[in-house]
N, C-alpha and C positions, 0 to 999 in steps of 0.2 A: 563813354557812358558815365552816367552820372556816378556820385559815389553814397550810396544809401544801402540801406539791407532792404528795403524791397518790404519793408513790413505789411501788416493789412491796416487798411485805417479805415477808423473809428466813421461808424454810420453815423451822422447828428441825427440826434429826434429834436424836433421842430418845435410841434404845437402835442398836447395832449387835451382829452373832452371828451364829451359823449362824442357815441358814435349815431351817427344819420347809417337809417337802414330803408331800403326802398322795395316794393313787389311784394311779398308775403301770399301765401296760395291763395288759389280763387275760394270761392265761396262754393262750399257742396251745394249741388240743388237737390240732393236727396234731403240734407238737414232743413232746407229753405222747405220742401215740403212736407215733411212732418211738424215743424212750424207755421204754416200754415194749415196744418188740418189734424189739429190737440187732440181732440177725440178720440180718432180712430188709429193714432199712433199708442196714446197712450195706453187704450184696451189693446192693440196687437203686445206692448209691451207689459202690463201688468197679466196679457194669459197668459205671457211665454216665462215670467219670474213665476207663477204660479205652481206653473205643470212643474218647471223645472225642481223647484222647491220638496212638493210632494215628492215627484219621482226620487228624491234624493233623501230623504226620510225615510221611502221605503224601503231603499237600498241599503240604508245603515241598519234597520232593523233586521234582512235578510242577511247582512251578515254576523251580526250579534246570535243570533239564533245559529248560524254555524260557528260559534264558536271562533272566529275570525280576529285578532288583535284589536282593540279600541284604537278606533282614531279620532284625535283631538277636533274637537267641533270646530265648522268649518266647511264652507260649501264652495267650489270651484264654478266661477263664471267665463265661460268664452262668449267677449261681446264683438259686436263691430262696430265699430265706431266711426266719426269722420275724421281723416288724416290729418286735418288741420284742429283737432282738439286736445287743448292741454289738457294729457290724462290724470295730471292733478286733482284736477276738477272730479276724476272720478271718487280719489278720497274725500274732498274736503263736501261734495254734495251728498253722497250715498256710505262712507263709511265702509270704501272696498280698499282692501292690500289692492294694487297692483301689482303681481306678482312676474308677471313679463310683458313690456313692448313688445306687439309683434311689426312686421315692415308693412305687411298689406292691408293694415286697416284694423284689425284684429286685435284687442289686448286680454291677457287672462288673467282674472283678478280672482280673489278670497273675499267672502263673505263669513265672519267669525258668527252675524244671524244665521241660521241656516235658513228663518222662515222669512227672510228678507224684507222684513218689515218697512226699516228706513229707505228701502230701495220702491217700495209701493205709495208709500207716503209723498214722497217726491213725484211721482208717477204722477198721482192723484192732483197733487199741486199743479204739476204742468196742465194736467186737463182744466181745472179751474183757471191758471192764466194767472196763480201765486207768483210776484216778485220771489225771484232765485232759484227759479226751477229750469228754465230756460236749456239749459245742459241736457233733456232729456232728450231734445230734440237732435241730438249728436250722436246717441246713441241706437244703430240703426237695427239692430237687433240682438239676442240671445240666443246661442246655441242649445235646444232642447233635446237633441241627440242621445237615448240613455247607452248608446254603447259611445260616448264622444271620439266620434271618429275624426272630426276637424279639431279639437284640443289633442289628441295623439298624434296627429301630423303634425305639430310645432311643439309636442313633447320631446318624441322621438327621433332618434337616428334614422336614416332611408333605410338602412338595411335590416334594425329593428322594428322598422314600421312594417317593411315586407315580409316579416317573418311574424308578426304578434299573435295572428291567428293561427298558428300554428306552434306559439312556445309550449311547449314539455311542461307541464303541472310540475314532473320528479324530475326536471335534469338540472343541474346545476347552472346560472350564469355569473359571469362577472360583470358588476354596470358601476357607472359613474351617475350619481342621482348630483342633483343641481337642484339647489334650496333657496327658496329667498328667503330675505326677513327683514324686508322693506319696513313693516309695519305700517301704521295707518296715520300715521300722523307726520308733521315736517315743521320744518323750522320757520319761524314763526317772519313774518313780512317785516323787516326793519324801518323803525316808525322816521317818518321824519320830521327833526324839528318845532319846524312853523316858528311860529314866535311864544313858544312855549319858553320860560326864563330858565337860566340857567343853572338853579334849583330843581326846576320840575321836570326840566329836561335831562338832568344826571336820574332823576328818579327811572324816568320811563326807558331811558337809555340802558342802566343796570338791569332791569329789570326784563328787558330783551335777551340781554347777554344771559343772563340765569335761565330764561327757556330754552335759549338754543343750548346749553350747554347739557341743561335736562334734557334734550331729545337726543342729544349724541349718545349717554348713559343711557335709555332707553333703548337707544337702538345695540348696543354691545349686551345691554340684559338679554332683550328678546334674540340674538344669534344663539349666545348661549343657551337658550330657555330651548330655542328651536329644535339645538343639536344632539344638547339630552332625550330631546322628546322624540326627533325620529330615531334615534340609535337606538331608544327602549322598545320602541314599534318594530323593528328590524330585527332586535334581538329573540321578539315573541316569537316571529316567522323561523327561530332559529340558525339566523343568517348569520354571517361573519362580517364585520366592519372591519375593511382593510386597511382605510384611510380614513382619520377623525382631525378636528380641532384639538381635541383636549388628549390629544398623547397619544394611546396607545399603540398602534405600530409605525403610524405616520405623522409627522405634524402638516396637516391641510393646509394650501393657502389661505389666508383670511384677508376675501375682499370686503369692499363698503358694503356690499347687498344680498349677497349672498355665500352661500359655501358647499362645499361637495364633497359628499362622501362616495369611498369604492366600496362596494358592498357584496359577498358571494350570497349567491339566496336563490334559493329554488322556484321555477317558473310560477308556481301557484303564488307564490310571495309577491313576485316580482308582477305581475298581473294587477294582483289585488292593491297591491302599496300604490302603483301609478293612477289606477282608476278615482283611489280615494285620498289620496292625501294630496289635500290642496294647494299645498303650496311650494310642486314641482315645476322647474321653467325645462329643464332639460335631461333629458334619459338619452345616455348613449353609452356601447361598448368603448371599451378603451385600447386608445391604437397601439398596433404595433410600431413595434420601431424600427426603421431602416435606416442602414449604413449601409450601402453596397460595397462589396471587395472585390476586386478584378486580379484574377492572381496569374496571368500568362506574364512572364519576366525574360524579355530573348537580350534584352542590354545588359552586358555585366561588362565594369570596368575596373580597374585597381582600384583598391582603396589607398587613398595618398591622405598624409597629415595634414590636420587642414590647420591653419595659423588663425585660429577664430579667438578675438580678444574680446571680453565679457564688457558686457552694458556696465554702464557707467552706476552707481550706487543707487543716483535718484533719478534712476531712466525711469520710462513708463514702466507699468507691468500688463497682461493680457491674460487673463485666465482660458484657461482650454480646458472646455465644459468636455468628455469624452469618452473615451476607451481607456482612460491613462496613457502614459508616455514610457517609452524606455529613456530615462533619465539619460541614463551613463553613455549613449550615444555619440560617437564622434563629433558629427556636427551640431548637436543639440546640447550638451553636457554645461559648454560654459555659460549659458542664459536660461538653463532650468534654475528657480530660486525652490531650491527642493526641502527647505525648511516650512513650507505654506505645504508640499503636496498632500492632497489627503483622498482617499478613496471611500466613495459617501453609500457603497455596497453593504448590503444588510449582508450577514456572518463572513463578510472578510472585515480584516480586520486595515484603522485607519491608513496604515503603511502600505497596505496591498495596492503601490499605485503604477502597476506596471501594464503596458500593453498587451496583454495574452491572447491579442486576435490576431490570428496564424492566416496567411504567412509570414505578413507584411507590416501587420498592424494598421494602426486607423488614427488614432489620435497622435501617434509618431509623426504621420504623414502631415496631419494639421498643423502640428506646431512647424514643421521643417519649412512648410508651404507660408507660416504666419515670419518664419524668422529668414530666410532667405530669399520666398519666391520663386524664381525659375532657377535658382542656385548661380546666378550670375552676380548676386548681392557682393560688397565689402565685406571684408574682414570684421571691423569693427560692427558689433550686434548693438540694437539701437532700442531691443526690450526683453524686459524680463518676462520667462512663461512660466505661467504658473498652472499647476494639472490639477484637475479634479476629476476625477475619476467614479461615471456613473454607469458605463457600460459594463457588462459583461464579460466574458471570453467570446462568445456567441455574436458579439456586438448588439447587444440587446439590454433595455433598459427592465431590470423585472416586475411583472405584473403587480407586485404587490408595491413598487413605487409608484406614486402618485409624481405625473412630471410637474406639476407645478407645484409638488411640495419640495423636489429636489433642486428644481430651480430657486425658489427662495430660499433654499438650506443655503445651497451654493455659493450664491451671491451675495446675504449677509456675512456668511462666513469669510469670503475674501476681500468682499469691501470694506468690513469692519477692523480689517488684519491691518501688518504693517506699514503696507505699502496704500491700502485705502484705492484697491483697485475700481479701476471705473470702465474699463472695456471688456468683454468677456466674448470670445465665440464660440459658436453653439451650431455644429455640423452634423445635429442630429433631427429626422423627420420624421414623423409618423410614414406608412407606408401608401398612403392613399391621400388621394385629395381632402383638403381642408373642410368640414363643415359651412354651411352660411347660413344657417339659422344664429344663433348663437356666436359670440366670439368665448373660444373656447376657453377653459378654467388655466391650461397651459398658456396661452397664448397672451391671456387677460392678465396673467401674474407678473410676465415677461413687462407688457403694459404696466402695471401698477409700481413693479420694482422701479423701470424705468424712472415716472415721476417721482416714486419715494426717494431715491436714492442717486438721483443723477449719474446712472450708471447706461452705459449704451451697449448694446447685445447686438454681435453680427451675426444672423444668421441664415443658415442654407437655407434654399427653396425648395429644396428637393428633387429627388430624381423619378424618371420614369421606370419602369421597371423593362428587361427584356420582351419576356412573356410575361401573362399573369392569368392568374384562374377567374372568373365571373364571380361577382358583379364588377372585380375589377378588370382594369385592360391595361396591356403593354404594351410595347412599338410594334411589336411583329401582328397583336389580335386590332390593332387602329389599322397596319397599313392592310391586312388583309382584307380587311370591311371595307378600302376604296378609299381611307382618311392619308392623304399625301402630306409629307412633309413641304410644307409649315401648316399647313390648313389643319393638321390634327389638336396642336393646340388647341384651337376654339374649343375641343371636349372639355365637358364637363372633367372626365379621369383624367385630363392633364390640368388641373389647377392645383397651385402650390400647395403643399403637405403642412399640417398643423409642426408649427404656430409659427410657422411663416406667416401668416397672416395678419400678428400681432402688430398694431400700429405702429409702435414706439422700436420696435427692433427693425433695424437695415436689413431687408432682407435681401441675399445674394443668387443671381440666376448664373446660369455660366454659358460662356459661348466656345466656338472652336475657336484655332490656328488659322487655318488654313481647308482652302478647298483639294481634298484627295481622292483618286480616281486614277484603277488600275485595270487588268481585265476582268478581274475577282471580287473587287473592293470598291466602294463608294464613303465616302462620308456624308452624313446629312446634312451639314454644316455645307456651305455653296461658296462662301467669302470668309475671311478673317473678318470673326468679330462677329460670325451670323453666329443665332443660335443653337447649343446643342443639342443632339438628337431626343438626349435625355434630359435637359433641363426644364423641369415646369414651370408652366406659367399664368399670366394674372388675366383680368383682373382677381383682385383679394376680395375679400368680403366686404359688401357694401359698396362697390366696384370701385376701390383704392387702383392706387396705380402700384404693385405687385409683380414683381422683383423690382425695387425701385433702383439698381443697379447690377452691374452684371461685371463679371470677371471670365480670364482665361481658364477652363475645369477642365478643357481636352473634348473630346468628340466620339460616339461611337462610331464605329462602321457597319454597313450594310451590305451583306455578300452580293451578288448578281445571278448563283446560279441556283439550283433547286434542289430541295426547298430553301428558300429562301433565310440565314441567319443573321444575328447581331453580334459584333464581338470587338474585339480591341487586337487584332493580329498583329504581329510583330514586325511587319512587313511596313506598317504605319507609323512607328515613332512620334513623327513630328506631329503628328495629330494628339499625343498625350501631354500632360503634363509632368514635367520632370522635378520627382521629389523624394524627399528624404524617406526611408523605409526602414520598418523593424528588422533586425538581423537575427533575432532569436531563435527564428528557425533556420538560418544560413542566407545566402543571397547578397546579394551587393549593398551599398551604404543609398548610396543613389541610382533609382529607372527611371527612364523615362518611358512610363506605363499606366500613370493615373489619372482617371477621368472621374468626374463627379463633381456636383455641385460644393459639397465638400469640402472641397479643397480650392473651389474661389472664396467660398467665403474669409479663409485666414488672410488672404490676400487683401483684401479689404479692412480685413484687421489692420493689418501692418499699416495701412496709412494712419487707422485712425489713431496707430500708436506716435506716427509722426508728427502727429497734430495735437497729440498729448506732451510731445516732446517742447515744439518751438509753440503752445499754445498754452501752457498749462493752467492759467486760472481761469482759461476759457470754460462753459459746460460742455459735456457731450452732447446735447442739444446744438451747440455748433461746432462738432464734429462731422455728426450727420450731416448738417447740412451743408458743411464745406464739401465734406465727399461728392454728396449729390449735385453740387455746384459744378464739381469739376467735371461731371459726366459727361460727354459726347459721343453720340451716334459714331460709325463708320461712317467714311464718307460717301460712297455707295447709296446709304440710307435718303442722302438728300431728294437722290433720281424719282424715288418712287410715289407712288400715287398716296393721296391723300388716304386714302380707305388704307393703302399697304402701310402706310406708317402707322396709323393705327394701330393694326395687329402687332408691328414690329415694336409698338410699346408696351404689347401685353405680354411680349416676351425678353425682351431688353430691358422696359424701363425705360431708364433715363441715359443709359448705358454703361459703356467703360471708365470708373475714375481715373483719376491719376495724381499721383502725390505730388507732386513738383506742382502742378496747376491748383491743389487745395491748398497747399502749406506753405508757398510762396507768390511773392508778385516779379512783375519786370516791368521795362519799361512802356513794355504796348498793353499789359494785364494790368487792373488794382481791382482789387477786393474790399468792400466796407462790411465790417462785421458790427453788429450792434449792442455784441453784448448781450449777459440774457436778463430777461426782462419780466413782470407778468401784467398780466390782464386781467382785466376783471370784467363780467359780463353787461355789455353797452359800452366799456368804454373803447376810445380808439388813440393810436398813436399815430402820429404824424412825424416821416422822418424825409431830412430833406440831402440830396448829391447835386452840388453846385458844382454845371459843367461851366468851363472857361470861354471865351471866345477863342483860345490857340485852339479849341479840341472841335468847336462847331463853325471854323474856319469856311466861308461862306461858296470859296471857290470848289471846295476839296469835296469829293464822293466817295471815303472811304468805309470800306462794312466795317460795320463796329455793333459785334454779337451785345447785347444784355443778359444776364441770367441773376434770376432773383429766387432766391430758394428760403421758405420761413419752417424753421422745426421747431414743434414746440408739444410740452407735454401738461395732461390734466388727469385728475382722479376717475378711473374706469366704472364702470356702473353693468355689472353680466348681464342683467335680466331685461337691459334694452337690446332691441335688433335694430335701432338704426345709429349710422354713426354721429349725429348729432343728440343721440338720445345715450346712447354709449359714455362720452364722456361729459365731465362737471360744466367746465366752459368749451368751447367750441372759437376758434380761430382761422380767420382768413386776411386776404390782400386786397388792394386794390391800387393802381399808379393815377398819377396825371397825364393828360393826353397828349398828343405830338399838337402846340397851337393854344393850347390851356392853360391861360396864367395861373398860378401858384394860389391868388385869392379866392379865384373860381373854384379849383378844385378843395383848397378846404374849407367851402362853403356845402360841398359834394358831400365830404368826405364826415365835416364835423355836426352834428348837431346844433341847430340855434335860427336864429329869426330868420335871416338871409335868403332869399328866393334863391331857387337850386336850377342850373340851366345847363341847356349842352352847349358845350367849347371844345372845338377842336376835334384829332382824329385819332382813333388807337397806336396803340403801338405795334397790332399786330402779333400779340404774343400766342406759340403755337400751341395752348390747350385753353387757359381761359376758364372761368368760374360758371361756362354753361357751356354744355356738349354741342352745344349750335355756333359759340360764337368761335373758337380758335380754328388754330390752323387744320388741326386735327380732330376730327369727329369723333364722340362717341363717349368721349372720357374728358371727366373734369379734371382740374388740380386740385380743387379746394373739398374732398372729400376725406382726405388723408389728413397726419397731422406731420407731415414730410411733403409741403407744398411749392413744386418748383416748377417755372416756365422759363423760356427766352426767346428773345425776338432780335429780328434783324434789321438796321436801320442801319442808312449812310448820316456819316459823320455831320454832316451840313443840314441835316433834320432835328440834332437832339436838342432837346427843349434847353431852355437856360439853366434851370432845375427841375431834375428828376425827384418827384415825389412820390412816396410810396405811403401808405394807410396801412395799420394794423389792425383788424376790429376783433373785438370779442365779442361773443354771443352768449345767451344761456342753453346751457345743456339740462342734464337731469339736474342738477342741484337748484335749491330757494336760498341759499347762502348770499348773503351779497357780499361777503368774502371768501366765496370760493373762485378761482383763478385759473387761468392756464399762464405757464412758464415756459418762453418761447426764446429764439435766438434767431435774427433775421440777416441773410446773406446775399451783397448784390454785388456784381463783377458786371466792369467794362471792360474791352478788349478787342484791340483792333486787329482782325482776322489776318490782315497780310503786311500787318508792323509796316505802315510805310510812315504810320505816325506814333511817335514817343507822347504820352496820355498821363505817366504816373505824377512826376513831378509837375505840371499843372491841376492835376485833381487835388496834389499833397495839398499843394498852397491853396487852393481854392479851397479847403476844408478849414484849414488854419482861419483863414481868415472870416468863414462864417462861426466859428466858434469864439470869437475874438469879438465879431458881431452881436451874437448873441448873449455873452457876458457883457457886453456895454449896456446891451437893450436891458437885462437883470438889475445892473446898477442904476440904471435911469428910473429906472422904477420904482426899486428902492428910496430912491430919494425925493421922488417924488412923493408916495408914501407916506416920509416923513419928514 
């Protein structure tokens, strides 16, 4: 074997330019007919702003007269629009906040007029057939509803919407209100040039730069302006603000568009505030938190000295977001860095950072599972843990924390610390499925910290519960209803728990061991590596691919005799995972007794800490996405039918990593990493994998897997529901085809004169950027910002060069320096090594980069 370290090498980028974009939605023919018949569009829409208007006049008056808190002027529109209309358009023609994106057509805007004056005028324009009115025709009507029962179904929570007509005037709630303060205005179109001199063009040039930077300070006034204003409105109703911006018991996360307060306020309050204050996107209770504990313990073994020799000074570090840790711990003691631990509990105090959740503890278990594994790990510990401490004794996060204020307490505090921590896991769920209205204020912090801070968060998916009470459901109330494992998945109750859902954090599912079957016992899991019983699953919100990896958690069991139970019996071992445990209340060092989502997530940690290790000026942008690179199905999974794969990626993912396949090459494996890089919206990057002729050997048929995986992160936006409306820019892929020379495709790929033609044939890859075109139906790649496929081809097909496109798109932002920051990861690998691949790719890169700096200097001196 050769003698090299097997490094990854370096992805070349090629060409950079505009990006060529092809397709864009059809044309409404509802808007085609209200443009064509002005008249009687325009009167169905100037009587429905009318009524609406009035009735909304009347309303402020009948509450003034009861004596009811003033609400800042301001009138709430639900319109419907056509899907393919920049809602921009709804500011810059009518003078409306857009206050939330909704997915189906829907958006809810503010009116600061209440008598909607500039929204009539426009009306009237379109019926006359005025240049720039044209937008009217998009908008296909106004909600005049006075009790707005279709603006309360995309205000509220399901289980808030099924209860509203029936809130308690005097009973107390707890709610999460959700604010924009978009405002009305945007950053202004960046002029270009022309042949404007170089005097008048630094004129107009500054002079851009000075608005946009005004409207940034605009926009920080008006949040501030906002959050005074509803806290004084809340405070009339007597309420209590639990959570604010500006201090008092919480510090709120503070996104680009909006912010959230927790608020306690009696039904009549809470009634009245949602009805009339305009410019809510989102009312919902706030979840509970689950950590399940499983406390049957039939393994007890001696405790023996363990010779565990401490991370090296400048190892990675891994924060464990949690329960706290019992520090002093045998196998955990020497890689706690217990100088950083700090417990973020309101009245304990910073040092209280011990595990108090009896028997066993919880975040003990995570770190032992992040630092050993299945405790078959080396001596030598390979990261430092560091504990932050936000649970309870209870395992419970308390109501009066805001998780997404604790999450960014967290995470500045330890990424700003010594070590400039950059991975944290987070093995904590809400108890119920994720929202999909909304991406939640937790989930969106998670998102935001992300890109702010190149920081990556692994976190659980969540688990199923045993039983559970209505509206929720657990294993035993799905399979009684007739829902079989796996089929119960599809439920809505089994989708991933907030903020699993969060784009930017690796979210982890977990599968079993092994299939178990006694005359008492079953397990749900059927194969190593299938799902477990209790693991939820995806798709995520905006139908991401969710758990986009999965680890060993263990497996319940399901008895066979009547009635029917779920449990973890002692009888099964090998169906648990075996991990380190709190001993404070007695018990062994290590069971093998733990199951949960939980405790795959650390596991996933641990690689990423490996890849922190031999990686480290690398981002955790290609962390992620080496992980996800290294994912593979069971082999099992091949057998099945195109529909079962499917499902089995709404619950695997991408599957099981593995560190040795992320963190290393050989000689049938090489990895191109590309470094991370950004985008900006239209443009596109071109990068090129020059295969050899030893590797596309003409005689030879060997499988040789692809896997291309792009992570990459952009500024979050809450009060959109779609994910290209979500975030600033928007990013995807696209290759050259098996037969399609290199010109051709970036004439595809780039922008510019070139007639644009088809060549050649796909690759075949198994999901594909339309739910029609891959292997697997149903589900795209490119709706996530975690975009990975592969495809199978013999050796003697691969093109000369593999070409791959980066494009960016625009999302919410008018910035033309607003960006998404991405890292892109491609691996060849010859599935049955009958051929050595790395040192021909090496050289084969060497030499186009050696290519490429010639073509630079030729040009240069050409030049001059």
């Amino acid at each position: 074997m050769a003698d090299h370290s097997f490094e990854h090498l370096p992805l070349v980028l090629r060409r950079t330019g505009p990006a060529r974009f092809t397709g864009g939605g059809e044309a409404d023919p509802l808007t085609a007919a209200n443009r064509a018949n002005r008249q009687d569009h325009a009167q169905n829409l100037a009587t429905s702003a009318g009524e609406w208007s009035t009735n909304w006049v009347a309303q402020q008056n009948t509450r003034t007269e009861a004596n009811l808190p003033a609400i800042p002027a301001g009138i709430p529109l639900l319109l419907k629009v056509d899907p393919n209309l920049d809602i921009d358009e709804l500011r810059k023609r009518f003078e409306f906040e857009v206050v939330s994106e909704e997915e189906d057509g829907f958006v809810i805007v503010a009116s600061a007029d209440i008598s909607l004056q500039t929204f009539q005028e426009v009306i009237g324009n379109f019926a006359g057939e005025v240049r720039g009115s044209a937008t009217v025709s998009s908008i296909h009507g106004i909600d005049t509803d006075p009790n707005q029962k279709e603006r309360l179904t995309r205000l509220l929570s399901e289980k808030l919407m099924a209860e509203w007509a029936e809130i308690d005037d005097g009973a107390d709630y707890v709610i999460d209100f959700g604010i924009s303060c978009v405002g009305d205005w945007q950053i202004p179109k960046k002029p270009s040039r022309g042949r404007r001199t170089d005097e008048t063009w630094a004129k107009v040039e500054s002079q851009w730069s000075h608005e946009r930077a005004e409207a940034y300070i605009k926009w920080d006034e008006l949040r501030e302006r906002r959050v005074e204003e509803a806290e004084n409105i809340l405070i009339e109703y007597n309420a209590e603000v639990l959570g604010n911006y500006d201090g008092g018991n919480i510090d709120a996360p503070a996104l680009p568009d909006s912010f959230t307060l927790r608020v306690k306020l009696s039904g009549l309050a809470l009634r009245d505030f949602v009805l009339n204050y305009p410019y809510l996107f989102e009312v919902v209770e706030p979840d509970d938190i689950e950590t399940p504990q499983h406390v049957r313990r039939e393994e007890r073994e001696d405790l023996e000295a363990a010779d565990l020799r401490a991370p090296s000074e400048d190892a990675p570090a891994v924060c464990v977001i949690d329960s706290g840790i019992q520090e002093n711990h045998l196998w955990l003691e020497p890689a706690i860095d217990q100088t950083t631990s700090t417990c973020f509990l309101k009245g304990k105090l910073p040092t209280d950072v011990a595990d108090e959740v009896l028997p066993d503890g919880h975040g003990t278990r995570v770190a032992g599972a992040l630092l050993h594994g299945e405790h078959d790990s080396a001596a030598d510990l390979e990261v430092w843990v560091q504990n932050a401490r936000v649970l309870d004794e209870q395992c419970h996060l308390p109501q009066d924390m805001l998780p997404a204020s604790v999450m960014r307490d967290v995470i500045t505090r330890f990424h700003e610390g010594p070590r400039r921590t950059r991975i944290f896991n987070h093995s904590i769920n809400a108890d119920a499925p994720c929202r999909t209205k909304h991406m939640s204020s937790w989930a969106a912090e998670i998102d935001q910290l992300s890109n702010e801070y190149d920081i990556l968060v692994i976190q659980s998916a969540g688990n199923i519960r045993d039983t559970a009470t209505p509206p929720k459901f657990g294993l035993l109330n799905l399979l009684e209803s007739g829902q079989a494992f796996p089929d119960y998945f599809s439920s809505p109750s089994c989708r991933i728990a907030n903020p699993a859902q969060s784009l930017q954090a690796l979210t982890v599912g977990s599968v079993g061991y092994r299939l178990y079957e006694d005359e008492d016992w079953q397990s749900f899991a059927t194969a190593a590596g299938d799902s477990s019983g209790f693991s939820r699953a995806g798709l995520g919100i905006w139908e991401t691919i969710k758990p986009e990896v999965v680890e060993f958690g263990g497996d319940y069991l399901l008895s066979k005799g009547s009635p029917r139970t779920i449990g973890t019996p002692g009888v099964a071992e090998s169906c648990y995972a075996r991990l380190t445990r709190a001993t404070l209340a007695g018990g062994p060092a290590i069971a093998r007794d733990g199951v949960g989502t939980s405790f795959a997530a650390p596991k996933v940690a641990k690689i990423a800490a490996r890849l922190a290790k031999v990686l480290p000026d690398e981002s955790t942008l290609a962390y992620r996405g080496l992980i996800a690179q290294s994912a593979r199905w069971p082999d099992w999974a091949e057998s099945l039918s195109r529909e079962q794969q499917s499902a089995l990626l709404r619950r695997i993912g991408f599957g099981v990593p593995d560190i040795d396949r992320a963190s290393t090459n050989s000689d049938f494996r090489t990895t191109f990493l590309s470094g991370t890089r950004s985008i900006c919206s239209g443009e596109c990057h071109v990068f090129q994998v020059p295969i050899p002729n030893a590797v596309r050997t003409p005689g030879d048929e060997f499988d040789v897997r692809i896997d291309v995986t792009l992570s990459y992160a952009a500024t979050p936006r809450r009060t959109r529901r779609t994910q290209r409306g979500y975030l600033a820019t928007w990013t995807d892929w696209i290759t050259n085809r098996i037969g399609e020379r290199q010109t051709t495709f970036l004439t595809r790929a780039l922008r510019g004169g070139d007639e644009v033609f088809n060549e050649g044939q796909g690759f075949g890859w198994t999901i594909e950027n339309r739910s029609d075109w891959g292997r697997i139906p149903t589900v795209r790649r490119n709706v996530g910002t975690l975009q990975k496929d592969w495809a199978l081809l013999k050796s003697n097909v691969l093109p000369e060069d593999f070409c791959i496109a980066v494009r960016g798109h625009r999302g919410w932002s008018l910035d033309p320096d607003s960006s998404a920051t991405y890292a892109l990861t491609v691996t060849f690998e010859v599935l049955g090594q009958e051929l050595r691949i790395y040192e021909p790719l090496r050289d084969a890169v060497i030499e186009l980069q050696n290519e490429i700096e010639l073509e630079a200097i030729e040009i240069e001196v050409d030049e001059t």
